[in-house]
Steps between C-alpha positions, in 0.01 A plus 500: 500500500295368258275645200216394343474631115192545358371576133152585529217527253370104462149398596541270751302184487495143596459371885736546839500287802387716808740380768443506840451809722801602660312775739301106572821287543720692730251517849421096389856462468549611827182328703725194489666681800189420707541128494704166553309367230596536100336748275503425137409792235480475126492764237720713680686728262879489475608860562702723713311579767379147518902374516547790789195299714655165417866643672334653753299224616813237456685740722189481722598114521211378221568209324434600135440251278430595040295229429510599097245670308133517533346377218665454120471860349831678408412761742363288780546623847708275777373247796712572799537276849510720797593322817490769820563210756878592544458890522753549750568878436236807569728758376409672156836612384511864329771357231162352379182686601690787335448373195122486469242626755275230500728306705344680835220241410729225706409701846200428569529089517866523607324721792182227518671139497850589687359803739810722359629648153796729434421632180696796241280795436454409113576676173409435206326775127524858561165575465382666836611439875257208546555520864462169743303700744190271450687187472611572892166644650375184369773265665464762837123436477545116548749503764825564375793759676658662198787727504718649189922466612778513236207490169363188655114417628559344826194323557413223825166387588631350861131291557460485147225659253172573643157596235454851463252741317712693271391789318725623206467883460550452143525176287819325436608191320820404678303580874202285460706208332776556826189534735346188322826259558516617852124456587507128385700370767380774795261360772174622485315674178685781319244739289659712231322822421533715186729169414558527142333361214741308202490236383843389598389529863229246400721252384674501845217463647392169292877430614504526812151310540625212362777484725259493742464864593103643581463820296184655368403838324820508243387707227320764731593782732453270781692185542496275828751238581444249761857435641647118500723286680680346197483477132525212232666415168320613172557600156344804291574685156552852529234735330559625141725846521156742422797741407645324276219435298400860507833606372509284205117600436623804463797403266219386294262842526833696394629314197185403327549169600307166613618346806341182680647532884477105616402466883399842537212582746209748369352471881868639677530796250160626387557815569803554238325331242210727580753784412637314204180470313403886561809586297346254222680165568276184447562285790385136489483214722579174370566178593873504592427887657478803343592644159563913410432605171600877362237696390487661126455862594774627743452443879276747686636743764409413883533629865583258750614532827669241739340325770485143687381200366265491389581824336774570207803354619789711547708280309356514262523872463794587279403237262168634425714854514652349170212411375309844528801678334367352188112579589335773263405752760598620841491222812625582881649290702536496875706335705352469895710133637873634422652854498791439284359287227513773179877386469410335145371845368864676386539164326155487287596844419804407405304273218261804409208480719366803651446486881459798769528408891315708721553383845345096517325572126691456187311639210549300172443696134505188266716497198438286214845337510809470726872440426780281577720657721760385789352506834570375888228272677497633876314235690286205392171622346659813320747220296243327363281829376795610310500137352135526426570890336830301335274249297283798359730767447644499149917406470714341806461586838767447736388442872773463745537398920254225345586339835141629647312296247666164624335558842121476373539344100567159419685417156354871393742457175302193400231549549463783320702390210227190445269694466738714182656773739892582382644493820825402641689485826895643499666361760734723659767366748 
């Protein structure tokens, strides 16, 4: 497997091209499935999970066409040509849903355009159960049969989808983007309560109306969809990755550096530069998007929790984790989204910090200096806070099963290195 080797201690500074969101990418990736007609997306980011969509949606029988880059940077995203009008097969197989969880998003307009689906029950981080439940009520509330044989969701919808009021006991991503697809094609008006509230499930939305689909209230707690007979050809750029941006913000904050992230989106991620400028980062917007610049005095301690957009994402939780271990005080931090996502803590120790987990709080006693030490990555957000603790931690850091990274970071390497990070990639066969 491979390594990344770091050797921290340089101020990072310069600018990085925020690529598009993969969390964005994958449910437009698979709306194509709704239609005969061609979708075209730019920006989208070349990375694992995006690769496991692409394979899942040519075995799906999408015509996939890579239409080149988007734009001239270095570090520009792709433009991709998705052609649903020979899907022949409804079956999801679990050779490659197992591989990342998001691919349950092809149910619900697999289930809406073809009144049947066969889908794996996915896999995907170790970072909680993240159970399906909702995805189903949803499908159940708008018509659908559904029954679990062999680790499959059999799902038929004999007279087809039919609008529904559904009420989500709690909020969930994955649910209302599944419930979303669905709804556009159902007969009659769908209303989706407690729906929730990113940003990525408003850029679906502006996809899916300019295919055609009626959809209003994206963005709010409420969201009604207006079902339709048939949808059109369009194209659409997928939104800035707000995670992204916030990561290498943070890179910034923690190396006493000066970073200008291109494309990024202040509006999509207010509420972790919010956080970022309480610990005493100077956050600016300028005209390319938004530039992070380390304070003098060392970073203030915080307590955060977890919540919902519009509240402090979850993933972005164990990067500001890194961050605090350098703050000059005492900061809490509580995780309420995912049970299991403290796996990065053994590692930042590992580098020196000082952490205590009690239950879903980690307490964080900041140190004035980590260092370089081997450590494992165990799922996709916890790899990149060890390369954020990496780049500030004094001598080489080591940070293996750098596999995780791959599914959520675009040319991490260099990036960081054009902005003066020493990092390198070891392959390993």
């Amino acid at each position: 497997m491979d390594q990344i080797k770091i050797r921290g201690g340089q101020p990072l500074n310069g600018q990085i091209e925020i690529g598009g969101a993969k969390n964005a990418a994958l449910p437009l990736m698979a709306a194509c499935l709704l239609s005969e007609k061609p979708v075209t997306l730019s920006n989208v980011p070349h990375l694992a999970d995006i690769t496991t969509m692409a394979n899942l949606l040519v075995h799906l029988g999408v015509d996939l066409e890579l239409l080149g880059r988007s734009g001239g940077g270095v570090h520009a995203g792709r433009t991709l040509k998705l052609d649903g009008s020979k899907v022949s097969d409804t079956v999801a197989p679990y050779d490659i849903v197992r591989r990342m969880r998001a691919s349950v998003i092809v149910l619900g307009p697999l289930l809406a355009r073809f009144g049947h689906a066969r889908v794996s029950l996915p896999g995907g981080c170790a970072i909680g159960t993240r159970p399906i439940d909702l995805h189903l009520m949803a499908m159940e509330a708008l018509g659908a049969d559904i029954t679990l044989e062999e680790g499959y969701i059999e799902t038929v919808a004999k007279k087809g989808l039919r609008g529904a009021e559904i009420h989500f006991p709690q909020v969930s991503v994955g649910a209302t983007e599944n419930a979303l697809l669905a709804a556009t094609l159902a007969e009659g008006t769908s209303v989706l309560h407690n729906a929730a509230r990113e940003p990525e499930i408003s850029d679906l939305a502006v996809l899916l109306r300019r295919m055609g689909a009626k959809i209003t209230g994206e963005g709010t707690e409420i969201i009604t969809v207006e079902g339709v007979t048939s949808l059109q050809p369009t194209d659409h750029s997928v939104l800035a990755d707000r995670i992204e941006a916030g990561t290498y913000a943070v890179a910034a904050a923690m190396t006493g550096g000066n970073i200008e992230l291109i494309g990024a989106r202040a509006d999509t991620m207010q509420r972790t530069l919010d956080v970022l400028r309480a610990c005493g980062v100077t956050i600016e917007k300028t005209t390319q998007g938004i530039r992070a610049i380390a304070g003098r005095d060392r970073l203030r301690p915080q307590d955060i929790t977890t919540a919902p957009y519009p509240g402090f994402a979850t993933d972005m939780q164990a990067q500001l984790m890194a961050l605090l271990v350098l703050a000059d005080g005492t900061s809490h931090v509580t995780e309420t989204i995912f049970e299991n996502r403290f796996m990065h803590v053994p590692e930042l120790t590992r580098m020196g910090a000082h952490i205590r987990v009690d239950g879903h709080t980690a307490t964080i006693e900041g140190v004035k200096k980590l260092a370089g030490a081997e450590v494992m990555a165990t799922d996709l957000r916890a790899s990149v806070s060890l390369v954020l603790a990496a780049l500030a931690a004094e001598g080489e850091t080591t940070i293996n099963r750098v596999y995780h990274i791959d599914r959520g970071y675009e040319f991490v390497e260099s990036k960081l290195a054009s902005c003066g990070a020493d990092i390198q990639r070891i392959r390993k066969e």
